[in-house]
VOPAGU-2260 file (C-alpha; in pm, 1 decimal, decimal comma):
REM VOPAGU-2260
SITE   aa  ch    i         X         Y         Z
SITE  UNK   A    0       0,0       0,0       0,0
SITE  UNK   A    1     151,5     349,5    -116,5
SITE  UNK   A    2      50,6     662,7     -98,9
SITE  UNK   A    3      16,3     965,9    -277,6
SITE  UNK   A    4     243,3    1291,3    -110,3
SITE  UNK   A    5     -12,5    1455,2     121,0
SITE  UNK   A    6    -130,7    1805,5      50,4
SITE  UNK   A    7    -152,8    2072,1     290,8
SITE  UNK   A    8    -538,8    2016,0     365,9
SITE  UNK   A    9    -542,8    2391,9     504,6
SITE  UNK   A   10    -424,4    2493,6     125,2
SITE  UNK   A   11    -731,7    2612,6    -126,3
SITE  UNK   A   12    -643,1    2456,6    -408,6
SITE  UNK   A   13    -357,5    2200,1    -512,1
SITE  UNK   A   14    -166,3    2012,7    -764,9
SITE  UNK   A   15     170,5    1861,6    -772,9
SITE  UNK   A   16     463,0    1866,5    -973,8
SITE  UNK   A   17     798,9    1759,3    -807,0
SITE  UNK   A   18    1078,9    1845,4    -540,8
SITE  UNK   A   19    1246,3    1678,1    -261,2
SITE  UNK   A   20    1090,1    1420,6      52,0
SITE  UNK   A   21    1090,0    1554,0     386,5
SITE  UNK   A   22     967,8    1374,3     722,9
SITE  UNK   A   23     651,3    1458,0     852,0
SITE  UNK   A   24     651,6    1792,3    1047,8
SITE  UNK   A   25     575,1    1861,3    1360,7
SITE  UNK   A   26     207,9    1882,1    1450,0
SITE  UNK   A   27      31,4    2239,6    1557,8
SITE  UNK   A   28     -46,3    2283,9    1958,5
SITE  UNK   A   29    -374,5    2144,4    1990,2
SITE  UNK   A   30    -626,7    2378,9    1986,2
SITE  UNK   A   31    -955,9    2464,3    2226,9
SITE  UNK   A   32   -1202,6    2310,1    2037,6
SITE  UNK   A   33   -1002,0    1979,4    1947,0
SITE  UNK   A   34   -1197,6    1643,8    2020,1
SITE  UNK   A   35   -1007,3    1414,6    2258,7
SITE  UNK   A   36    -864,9    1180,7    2025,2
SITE  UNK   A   37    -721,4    1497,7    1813,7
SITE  UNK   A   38    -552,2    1617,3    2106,7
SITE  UNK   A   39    -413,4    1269,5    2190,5
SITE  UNK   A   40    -352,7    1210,6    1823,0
SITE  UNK   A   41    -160,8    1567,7    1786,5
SITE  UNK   A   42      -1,7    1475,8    2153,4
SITE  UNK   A   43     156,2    1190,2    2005,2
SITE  UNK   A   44     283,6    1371,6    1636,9
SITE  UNK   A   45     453,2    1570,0    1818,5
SITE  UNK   A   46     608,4    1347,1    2051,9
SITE  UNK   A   47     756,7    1175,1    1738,5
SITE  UNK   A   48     816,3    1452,8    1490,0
SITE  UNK   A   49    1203,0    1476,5    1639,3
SITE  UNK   A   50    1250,4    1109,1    1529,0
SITE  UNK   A   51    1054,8    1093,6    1249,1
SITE  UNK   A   52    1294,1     895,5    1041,8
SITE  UNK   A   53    1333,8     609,5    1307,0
SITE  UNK   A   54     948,8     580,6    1268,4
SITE  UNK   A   55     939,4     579,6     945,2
SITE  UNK   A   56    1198,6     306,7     920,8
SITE  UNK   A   57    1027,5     129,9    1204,4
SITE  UNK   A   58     687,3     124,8    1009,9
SITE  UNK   A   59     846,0     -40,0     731,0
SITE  UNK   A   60    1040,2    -299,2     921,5
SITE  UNK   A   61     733,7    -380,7    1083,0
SITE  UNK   A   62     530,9    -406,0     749,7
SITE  UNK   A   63     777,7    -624,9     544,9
SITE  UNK   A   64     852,8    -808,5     838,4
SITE  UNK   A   65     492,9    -904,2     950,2
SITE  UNK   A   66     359,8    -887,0     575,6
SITE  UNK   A   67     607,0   -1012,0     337,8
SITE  UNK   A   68     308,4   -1009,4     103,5
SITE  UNK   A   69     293,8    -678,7     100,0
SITE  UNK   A   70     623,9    -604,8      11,1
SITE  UNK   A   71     613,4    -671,8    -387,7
SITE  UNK   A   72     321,7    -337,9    -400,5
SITE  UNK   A   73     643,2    -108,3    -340,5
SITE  UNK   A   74     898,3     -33,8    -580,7
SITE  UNK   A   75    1216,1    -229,0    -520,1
SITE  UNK   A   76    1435,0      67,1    -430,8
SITE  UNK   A   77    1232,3     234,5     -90,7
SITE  UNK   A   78    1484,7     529,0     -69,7
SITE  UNK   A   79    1242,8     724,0    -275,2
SITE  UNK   A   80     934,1     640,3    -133,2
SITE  UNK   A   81    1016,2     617,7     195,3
SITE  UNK   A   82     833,7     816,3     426,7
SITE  UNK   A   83     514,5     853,4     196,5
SITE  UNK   A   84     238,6     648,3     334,5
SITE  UNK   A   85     334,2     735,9     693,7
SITE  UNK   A   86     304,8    1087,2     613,5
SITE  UNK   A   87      -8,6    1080,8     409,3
SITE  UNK   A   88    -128,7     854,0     766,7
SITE  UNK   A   89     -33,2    1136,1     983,3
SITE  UNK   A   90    -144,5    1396,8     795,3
SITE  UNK   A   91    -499,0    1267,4     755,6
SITE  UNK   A   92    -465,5    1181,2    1180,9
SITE  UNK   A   93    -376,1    1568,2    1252,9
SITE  UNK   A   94    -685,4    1672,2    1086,4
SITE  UNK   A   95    -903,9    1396,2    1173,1
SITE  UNK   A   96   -1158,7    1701,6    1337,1
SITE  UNK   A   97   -1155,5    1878,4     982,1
SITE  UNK   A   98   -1419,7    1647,7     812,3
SITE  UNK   A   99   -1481,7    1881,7     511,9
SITE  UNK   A  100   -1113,4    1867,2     422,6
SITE  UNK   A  101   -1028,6    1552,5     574,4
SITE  UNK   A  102   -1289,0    1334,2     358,3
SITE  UNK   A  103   -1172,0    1436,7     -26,5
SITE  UNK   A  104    -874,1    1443,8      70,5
SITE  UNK   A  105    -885,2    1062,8     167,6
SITE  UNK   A  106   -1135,6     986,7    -117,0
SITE  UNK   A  107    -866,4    1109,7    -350,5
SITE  UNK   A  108    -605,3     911,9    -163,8
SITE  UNK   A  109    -773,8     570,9    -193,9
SITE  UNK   A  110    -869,9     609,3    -566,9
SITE  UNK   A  111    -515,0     707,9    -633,4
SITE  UNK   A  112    -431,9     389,4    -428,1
SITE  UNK   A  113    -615,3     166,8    -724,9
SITE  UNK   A  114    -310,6     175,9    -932,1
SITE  UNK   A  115     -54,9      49,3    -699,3
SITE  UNK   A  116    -276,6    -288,1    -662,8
SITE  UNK   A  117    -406,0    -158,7    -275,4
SITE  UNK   A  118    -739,1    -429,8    -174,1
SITE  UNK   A  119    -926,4    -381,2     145,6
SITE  UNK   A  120    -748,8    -669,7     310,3
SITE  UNK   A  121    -406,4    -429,2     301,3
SITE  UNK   A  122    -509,1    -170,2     518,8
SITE  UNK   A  123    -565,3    -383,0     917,9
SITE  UNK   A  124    -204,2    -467,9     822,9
SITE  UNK   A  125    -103,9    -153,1     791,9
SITE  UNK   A  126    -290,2      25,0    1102,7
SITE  UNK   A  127    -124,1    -238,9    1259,0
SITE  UNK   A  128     209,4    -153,1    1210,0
SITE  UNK   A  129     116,7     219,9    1223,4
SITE  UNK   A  130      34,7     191,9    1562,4
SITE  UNK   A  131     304,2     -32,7    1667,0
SITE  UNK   A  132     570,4     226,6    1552,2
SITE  UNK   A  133     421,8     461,1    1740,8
SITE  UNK   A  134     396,5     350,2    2050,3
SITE  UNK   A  135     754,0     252,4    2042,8
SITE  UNK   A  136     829,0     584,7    1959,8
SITE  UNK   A  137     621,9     783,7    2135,6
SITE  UNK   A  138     642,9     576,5    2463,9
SITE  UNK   A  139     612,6     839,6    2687,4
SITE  UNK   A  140     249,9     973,6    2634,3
SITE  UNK   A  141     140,4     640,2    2522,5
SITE  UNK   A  142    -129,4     505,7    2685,7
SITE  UNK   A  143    -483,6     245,2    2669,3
SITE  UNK   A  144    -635,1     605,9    2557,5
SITE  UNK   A  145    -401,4     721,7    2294,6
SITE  UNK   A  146    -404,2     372,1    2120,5
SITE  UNK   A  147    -783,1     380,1    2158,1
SITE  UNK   A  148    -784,3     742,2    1974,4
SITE  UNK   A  149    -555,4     607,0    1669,9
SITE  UNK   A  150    -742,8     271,8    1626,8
SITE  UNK   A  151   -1081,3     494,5    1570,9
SITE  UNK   A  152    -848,3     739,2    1344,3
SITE  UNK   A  153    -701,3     501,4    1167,2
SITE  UNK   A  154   -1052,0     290,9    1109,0
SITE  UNK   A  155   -1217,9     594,0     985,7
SITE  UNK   A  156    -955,8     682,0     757,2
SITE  UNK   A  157    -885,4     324,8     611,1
SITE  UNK   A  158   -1277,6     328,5     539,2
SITE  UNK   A  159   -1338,5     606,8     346,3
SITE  UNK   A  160   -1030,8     515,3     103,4
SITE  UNK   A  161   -1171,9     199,1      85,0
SITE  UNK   A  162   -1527,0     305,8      32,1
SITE  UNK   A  163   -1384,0     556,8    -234,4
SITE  UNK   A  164   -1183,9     322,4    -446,8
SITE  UNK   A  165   -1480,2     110,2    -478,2
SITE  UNK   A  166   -1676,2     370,4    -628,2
SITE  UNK   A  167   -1386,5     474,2    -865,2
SITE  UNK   A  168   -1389,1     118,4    -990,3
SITE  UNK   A  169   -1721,5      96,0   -1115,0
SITE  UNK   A  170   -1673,0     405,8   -1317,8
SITE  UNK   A  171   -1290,3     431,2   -1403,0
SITE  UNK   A  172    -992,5     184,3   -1473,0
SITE  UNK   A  173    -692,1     177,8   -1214,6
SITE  UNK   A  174    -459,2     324,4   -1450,8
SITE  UNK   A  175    -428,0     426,4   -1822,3
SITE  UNK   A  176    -146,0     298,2   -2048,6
SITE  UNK   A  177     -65,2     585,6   -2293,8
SITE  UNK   A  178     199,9     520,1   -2622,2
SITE  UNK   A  179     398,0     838,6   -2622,2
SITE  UNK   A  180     399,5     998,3   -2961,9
SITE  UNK   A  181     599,6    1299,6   -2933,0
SITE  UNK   A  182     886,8    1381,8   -2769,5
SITE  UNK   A  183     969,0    1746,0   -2794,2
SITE  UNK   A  184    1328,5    1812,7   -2640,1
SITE  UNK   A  185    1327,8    2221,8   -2532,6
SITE  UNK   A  186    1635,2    2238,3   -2356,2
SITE  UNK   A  187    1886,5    1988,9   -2242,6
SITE  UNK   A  188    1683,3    1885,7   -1916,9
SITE  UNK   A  189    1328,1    1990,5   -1984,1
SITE  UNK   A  190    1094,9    1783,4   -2259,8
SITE  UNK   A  191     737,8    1806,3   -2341,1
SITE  UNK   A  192     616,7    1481,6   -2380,7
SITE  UNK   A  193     290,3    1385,5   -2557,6
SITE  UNK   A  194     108,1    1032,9   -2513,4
SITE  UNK   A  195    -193,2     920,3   -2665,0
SITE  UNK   A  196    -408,5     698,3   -2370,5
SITE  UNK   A  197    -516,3     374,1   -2451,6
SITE  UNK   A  198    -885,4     470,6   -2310,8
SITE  UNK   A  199   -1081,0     738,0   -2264,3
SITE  UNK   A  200    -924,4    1003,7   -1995,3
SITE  UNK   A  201   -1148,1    1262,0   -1895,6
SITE  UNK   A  202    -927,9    1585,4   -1669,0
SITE  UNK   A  203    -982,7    1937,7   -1619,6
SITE  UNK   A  204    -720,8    2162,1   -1722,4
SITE  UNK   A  205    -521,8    2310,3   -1406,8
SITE  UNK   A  206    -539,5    1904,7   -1277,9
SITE  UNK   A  207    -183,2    1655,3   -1232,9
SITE  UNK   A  208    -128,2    1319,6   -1345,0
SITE  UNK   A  209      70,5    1025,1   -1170,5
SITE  UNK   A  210     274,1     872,1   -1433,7
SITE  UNK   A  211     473,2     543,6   -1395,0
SITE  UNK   A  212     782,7     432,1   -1649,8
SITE  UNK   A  213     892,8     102,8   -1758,4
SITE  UNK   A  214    1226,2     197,2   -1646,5
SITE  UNK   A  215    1082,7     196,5   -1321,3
SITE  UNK   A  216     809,4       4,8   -1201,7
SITE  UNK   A  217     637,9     138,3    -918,6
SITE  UNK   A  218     764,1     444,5    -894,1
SITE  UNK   A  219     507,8     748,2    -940,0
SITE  UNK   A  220     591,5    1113,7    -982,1
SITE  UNK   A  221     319,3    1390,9   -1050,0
SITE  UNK   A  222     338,3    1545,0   -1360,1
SITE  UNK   A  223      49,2    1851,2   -1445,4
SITE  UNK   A  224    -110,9    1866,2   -1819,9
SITE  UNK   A  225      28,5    2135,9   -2036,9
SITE  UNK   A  226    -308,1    2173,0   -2230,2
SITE  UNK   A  227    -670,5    2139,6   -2150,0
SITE  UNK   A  228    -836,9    1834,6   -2271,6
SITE  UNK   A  229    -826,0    1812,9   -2682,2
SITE  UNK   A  230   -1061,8    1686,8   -2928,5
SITE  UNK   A  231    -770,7    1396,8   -3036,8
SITE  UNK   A  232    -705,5    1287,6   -2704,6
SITE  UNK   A  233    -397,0    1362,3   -2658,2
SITE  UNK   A  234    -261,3    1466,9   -2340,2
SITE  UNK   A  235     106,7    1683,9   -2339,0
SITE  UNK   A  236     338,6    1709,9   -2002,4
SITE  UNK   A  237     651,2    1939,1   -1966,2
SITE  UNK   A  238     929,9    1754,9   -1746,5
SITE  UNK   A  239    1239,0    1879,2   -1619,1
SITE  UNK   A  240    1471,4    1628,3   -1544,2
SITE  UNK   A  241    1630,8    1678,2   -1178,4
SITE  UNK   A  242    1943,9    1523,9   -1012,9
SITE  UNK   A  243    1890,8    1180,0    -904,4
SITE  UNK   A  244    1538,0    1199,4   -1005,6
SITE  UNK   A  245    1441,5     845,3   -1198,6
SITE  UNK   A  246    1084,2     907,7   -1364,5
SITE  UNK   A  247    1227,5    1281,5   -1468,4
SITE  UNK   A  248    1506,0    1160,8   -1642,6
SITE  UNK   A  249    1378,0     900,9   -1770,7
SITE  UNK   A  250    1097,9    1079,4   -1981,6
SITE  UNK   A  251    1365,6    1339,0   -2067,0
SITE  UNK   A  252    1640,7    1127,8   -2182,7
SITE  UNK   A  253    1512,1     815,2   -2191,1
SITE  UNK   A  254    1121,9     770,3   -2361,2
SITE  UNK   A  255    1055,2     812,0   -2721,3
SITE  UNK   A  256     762,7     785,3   -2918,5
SITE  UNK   A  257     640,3     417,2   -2909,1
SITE  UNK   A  258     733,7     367,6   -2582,8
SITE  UNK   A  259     415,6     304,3   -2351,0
SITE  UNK   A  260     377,1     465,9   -2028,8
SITE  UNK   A  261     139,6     425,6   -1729,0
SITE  UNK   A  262     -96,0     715,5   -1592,3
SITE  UNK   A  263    -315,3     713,1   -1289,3
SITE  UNK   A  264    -646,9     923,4   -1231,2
SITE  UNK   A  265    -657,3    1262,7   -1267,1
SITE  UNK   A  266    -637,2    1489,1    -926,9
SITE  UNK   A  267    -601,6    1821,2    -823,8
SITE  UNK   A  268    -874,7    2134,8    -809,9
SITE  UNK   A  269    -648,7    2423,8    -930,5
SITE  UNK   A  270    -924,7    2444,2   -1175,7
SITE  UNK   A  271   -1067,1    2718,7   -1330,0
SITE  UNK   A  272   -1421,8    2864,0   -1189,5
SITE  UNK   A  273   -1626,3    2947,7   -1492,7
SITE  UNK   A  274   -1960,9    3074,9   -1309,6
SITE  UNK   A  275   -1769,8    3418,3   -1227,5
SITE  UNK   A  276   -1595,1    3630,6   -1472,8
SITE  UNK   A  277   -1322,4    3715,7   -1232,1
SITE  UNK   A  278   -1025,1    3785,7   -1373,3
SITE  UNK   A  279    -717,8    3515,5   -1297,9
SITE  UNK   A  280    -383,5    3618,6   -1202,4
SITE  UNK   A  281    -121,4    3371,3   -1285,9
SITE  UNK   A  282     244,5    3272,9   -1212,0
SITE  UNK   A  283     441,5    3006,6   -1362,5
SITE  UNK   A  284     771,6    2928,7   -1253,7
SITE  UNK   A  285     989,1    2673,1   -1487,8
SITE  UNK   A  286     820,4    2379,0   -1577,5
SITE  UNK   A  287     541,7    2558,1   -1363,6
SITE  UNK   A  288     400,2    2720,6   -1694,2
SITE  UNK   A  289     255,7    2413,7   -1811,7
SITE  UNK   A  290     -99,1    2465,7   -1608,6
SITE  UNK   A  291     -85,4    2774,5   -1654,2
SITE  UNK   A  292    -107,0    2767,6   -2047,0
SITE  UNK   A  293    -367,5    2492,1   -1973,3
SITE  UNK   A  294    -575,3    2770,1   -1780,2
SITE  UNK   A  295    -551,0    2932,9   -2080,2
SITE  UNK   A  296    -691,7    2741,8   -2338,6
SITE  UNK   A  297    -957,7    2611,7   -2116,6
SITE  UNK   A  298   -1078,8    3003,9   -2083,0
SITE  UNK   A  299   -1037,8    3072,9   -2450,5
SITE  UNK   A  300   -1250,6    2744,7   -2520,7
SITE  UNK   A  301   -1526,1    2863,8   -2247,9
SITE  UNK   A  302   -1528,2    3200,9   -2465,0
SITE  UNK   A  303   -1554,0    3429,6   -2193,5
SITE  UNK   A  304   -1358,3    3757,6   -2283,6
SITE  UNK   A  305   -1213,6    3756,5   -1903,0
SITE  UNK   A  306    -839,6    3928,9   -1814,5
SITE  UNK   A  307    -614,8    3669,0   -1778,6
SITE  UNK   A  308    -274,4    3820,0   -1688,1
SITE  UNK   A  309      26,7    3578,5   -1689,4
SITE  UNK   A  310     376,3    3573,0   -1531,7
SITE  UNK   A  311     636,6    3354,0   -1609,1
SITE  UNK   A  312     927,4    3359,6   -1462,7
SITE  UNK   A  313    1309,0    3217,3   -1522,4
SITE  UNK   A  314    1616,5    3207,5   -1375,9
SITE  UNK   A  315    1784,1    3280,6   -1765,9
SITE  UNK   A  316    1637,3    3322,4   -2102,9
SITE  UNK   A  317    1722,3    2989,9   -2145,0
SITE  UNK   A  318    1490,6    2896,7   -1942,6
SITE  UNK   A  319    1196,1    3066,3   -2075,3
SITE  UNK   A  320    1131,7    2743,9   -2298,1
SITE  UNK   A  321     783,8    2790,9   -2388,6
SITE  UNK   A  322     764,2    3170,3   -2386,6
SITE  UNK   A  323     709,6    3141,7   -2773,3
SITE  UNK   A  324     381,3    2937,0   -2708,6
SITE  UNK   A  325     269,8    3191,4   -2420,8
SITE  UNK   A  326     320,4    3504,8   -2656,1
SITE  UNK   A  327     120,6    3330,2   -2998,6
SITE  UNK   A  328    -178,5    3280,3   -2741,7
SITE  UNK   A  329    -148,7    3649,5   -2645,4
SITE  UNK   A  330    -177,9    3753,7   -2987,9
SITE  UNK   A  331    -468,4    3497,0   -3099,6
SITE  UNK   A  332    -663,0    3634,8   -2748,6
SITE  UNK   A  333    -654,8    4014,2   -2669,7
SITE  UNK   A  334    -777,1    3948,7   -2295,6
SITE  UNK   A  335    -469,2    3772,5   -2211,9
SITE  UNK   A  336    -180,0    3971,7   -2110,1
SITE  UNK   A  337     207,9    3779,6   -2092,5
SITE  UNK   A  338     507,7    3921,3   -1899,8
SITE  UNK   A  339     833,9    3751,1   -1873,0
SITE  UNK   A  340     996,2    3798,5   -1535,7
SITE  UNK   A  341    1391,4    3660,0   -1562,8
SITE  UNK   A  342    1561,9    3665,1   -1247,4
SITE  UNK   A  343    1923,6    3733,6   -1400,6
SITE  UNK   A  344    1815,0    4061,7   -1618,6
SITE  UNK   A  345    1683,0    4249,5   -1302,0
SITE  UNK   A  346    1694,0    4272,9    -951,4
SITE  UNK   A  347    1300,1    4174,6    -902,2
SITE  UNK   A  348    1176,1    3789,7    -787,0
SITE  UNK   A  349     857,8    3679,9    -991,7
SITE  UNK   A  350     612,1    3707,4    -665,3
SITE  UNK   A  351     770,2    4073,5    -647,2
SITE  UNK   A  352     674,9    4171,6    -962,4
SITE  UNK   A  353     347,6    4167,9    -898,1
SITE  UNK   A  354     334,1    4491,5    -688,4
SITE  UNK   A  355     431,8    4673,7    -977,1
SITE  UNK   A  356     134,4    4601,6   -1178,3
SITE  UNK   A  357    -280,4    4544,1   -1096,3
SITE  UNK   A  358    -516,4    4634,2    -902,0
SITE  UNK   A  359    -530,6    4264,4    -865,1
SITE  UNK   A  360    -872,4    4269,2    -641,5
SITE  UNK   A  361   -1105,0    4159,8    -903,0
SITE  UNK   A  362    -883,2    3832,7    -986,1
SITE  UNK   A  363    -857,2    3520,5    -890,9
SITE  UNK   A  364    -454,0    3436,6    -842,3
SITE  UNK   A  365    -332,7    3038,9    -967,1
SITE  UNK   A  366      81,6    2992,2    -870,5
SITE  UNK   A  367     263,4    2693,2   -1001,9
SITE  UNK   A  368     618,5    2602,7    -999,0
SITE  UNK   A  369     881,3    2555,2    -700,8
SITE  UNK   A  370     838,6    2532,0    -359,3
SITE  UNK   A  371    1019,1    2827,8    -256,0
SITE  UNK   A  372     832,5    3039,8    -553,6
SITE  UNK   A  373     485,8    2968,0    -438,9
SITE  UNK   A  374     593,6    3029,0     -55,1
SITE  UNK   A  375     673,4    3374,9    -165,5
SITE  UNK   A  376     440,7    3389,0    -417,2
SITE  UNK   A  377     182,3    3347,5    -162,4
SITE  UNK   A  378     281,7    3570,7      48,4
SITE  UNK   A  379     340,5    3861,7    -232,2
SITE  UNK   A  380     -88,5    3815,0    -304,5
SITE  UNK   A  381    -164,6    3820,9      35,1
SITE  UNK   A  382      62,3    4163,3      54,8
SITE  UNK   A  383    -121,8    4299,3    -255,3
SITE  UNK   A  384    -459,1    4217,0     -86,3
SITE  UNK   A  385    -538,0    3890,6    -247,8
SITE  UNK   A  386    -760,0    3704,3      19,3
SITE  UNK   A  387    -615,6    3355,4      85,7
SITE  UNK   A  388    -964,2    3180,1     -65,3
SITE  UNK   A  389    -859,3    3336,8    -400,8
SITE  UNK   A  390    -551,7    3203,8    -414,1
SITE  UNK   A  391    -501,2    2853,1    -568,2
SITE  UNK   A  392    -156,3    2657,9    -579,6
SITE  UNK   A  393      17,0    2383,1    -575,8
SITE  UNK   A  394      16,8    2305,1    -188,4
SITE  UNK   A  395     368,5    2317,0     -64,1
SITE  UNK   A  396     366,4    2029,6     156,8
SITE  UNK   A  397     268,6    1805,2    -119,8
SITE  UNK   A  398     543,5    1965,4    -317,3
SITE  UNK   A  399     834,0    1875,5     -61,5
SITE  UNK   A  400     714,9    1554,9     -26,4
SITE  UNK   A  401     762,3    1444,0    -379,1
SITE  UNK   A  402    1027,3    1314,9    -538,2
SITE  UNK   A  403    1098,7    1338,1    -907,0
């Protein structure tokens, strides 16, 4: 049983693309209004956040140990999956009050789980092993109460994954295979890469994809569409290949048309809302402008003459990859608006350059790219007067926690 990188569930909007795995952070102070088993639950996060790599290693130990059956679902290299399903665990546990947030983002969690072969009979084992690392490691606030507090957790959380994925199967497969077809090499290290699925694959543009290579089987790294959905099918993703990072190099150096990849369902909710005709603020950073152009087709389709003002931003001009794409759709749509913000030609971030332009209280603001972009990014709205509801991105924590 695997799991997706958890999203920040306080975060408006989300959707992935890649960085680096961290261990679970520590949880909040528990607050007034917390049920008992949150504060016990939140009690015990933080009791274990200083370890968190013993636990995580623990968990495992426990799992392959006690469930050798359960080993073959995990790619055969764990270094880059490591601390994945005990995050998205503890995540879901810290917010176990927050129902409205707490529910999708477990729904979306178990259908996601389809692809890596996850059944019902997977997840006892697992709470199992769950709670047995924690008690070990969080031995001094353990008690009959605390393990009482994760066994309803966990039961609640293993159900509605469970209850989801069985819905998902009666309406979607596990996973797509898609032939790619085109293989579009933009700079040494970033590639737009264009598969045809074998089925049917219906996505919103703004959404992510988890895409699997036969270079390496089991391994899943988000990757978001670079177009909204087209009448042929087709679906186009723009990688950048990272140090160390297997799927990213792979479908950078290694894929070519013919070659047949593996997609899971389509996630995410950085989506745009067509029932206003606010306008949407956007900032790409890197491979980051690959929703964004997807935002703008699917407002150009919806034929709505709404502003749509885009940034993009690089460290170099060589990195501005698919600023020729960007500036034809500004000339096809006069609504849209396209700036080019390089880091080495001035002294001004991308998130800065905001301030110098707007009012920017009648939009609707969509980030996408690094971590440490959409941090600032963030705050940079916020500083303009962007209220936080407005402001869709992909969700930081989810971000760190990937791999590439």
């Amino acid at each position: 049983m695997h799991a997706e990188p958890p999203p920040a569930p306080t975060a408006p909007r989300s959707h992935p693309p890649s960085s680096v795995s961290q261990a679970p952070s520590p949880a909040p102070a528990p607050r007034e209004d917390a049920s008992p088993d949150a504060v016990l639950i939140r009690r015990t996060m933080a009791t274990v956040a200083p370890v968190a790599d013993k636990v995580t290693s623990y968990f495992y130990a426990l799992l392959f140990v006690h469930h050798p059956e359960l080993r073959p679902l995990f790619p055969a290299a764990m270094d880059a999956q490591r601390d994945r399903l005990l995050k998205a665990l503890l995540t879901a546990a810290e917010h176990i009050d927050n129902t409205g947030v707490l529910v999708p983002y477990l729904q979306n969690l178990g259908r996601g789980h389809r692809k890596y072969g996850t059944e019902p009979a997977h997840y006892p084992a697992v709470g199992e092993c769950l709670i047995g690392s924690l008690s070990r490691y969080a031995e001094s606030v353990w008690s009959d109460e605390t393990e009482a507090a994760w066994v309803r957790a966990y039961t609640t959380i293993s159900q509605v994954m469970i209850d989801a994925a069985a819905a998902d199967e009666l309406r979607a497969p596990a996973w797509w295979h898609a032939e790619v077809v085109a293989h579009d090499l933009r700079t040494p290290d970033v590639a737009v890469v264009t598969v045809r699925p074998d089925q049917p694959y219906p996505f919103l543009a703004g959404q992510y994809a988890s895409v699997e290579t036969p270079w390496w089987p089991r391994i899943w790294r988000h990757y978001s569409f670079a177009s909204a959905p087209r009448s042929d099918g087709l679906l186009s993703f723009h990688v950048k290949a990272v140090p160390a990072g297997w799927v990213s190099n792979a479908l950078v150096h290694r894929a070519r048309p013919g070659d047949v990849i593996r997609l899971g369902p389509p996630a995410g909710s950085m989506t745009v809302d067509h029932s206003t005709d606010s306008g949407l603020l956007c900032l790409g950073g890197g491979t980051g402008i690959a929703p964004i152009k997807a935002l703008v087709e699917d407002v150009a389709e919806h034929g709505k003459r709404r502003p749509v003002e885009v940034f993009y931003g690089a460290r170099t001009d060589h990195d501005l990859y698919d600023i020729d794409t960007m500036l034809r759709l500004q000339q096809t749509h006069p609504w849209l608006s396209v700036r080019a913000i390089v880091d080495q030609q001035a002294n001004v971030q991308l998130p800065d350059a905001i301030r110098e332009y707007g009012p920017w209280n009648e939009f609707d603001a969509y980030l996408s790219g690094p971590p440490g972009m959409i941090r600032s990014g963030v705050d940079a709205l916020r500083g303009v007067g962007i209220p936080f509801e407005r402001i869709r991105h992909d969700s930081v924590e989810e971000l760190v926690a990937t791999g590439s």
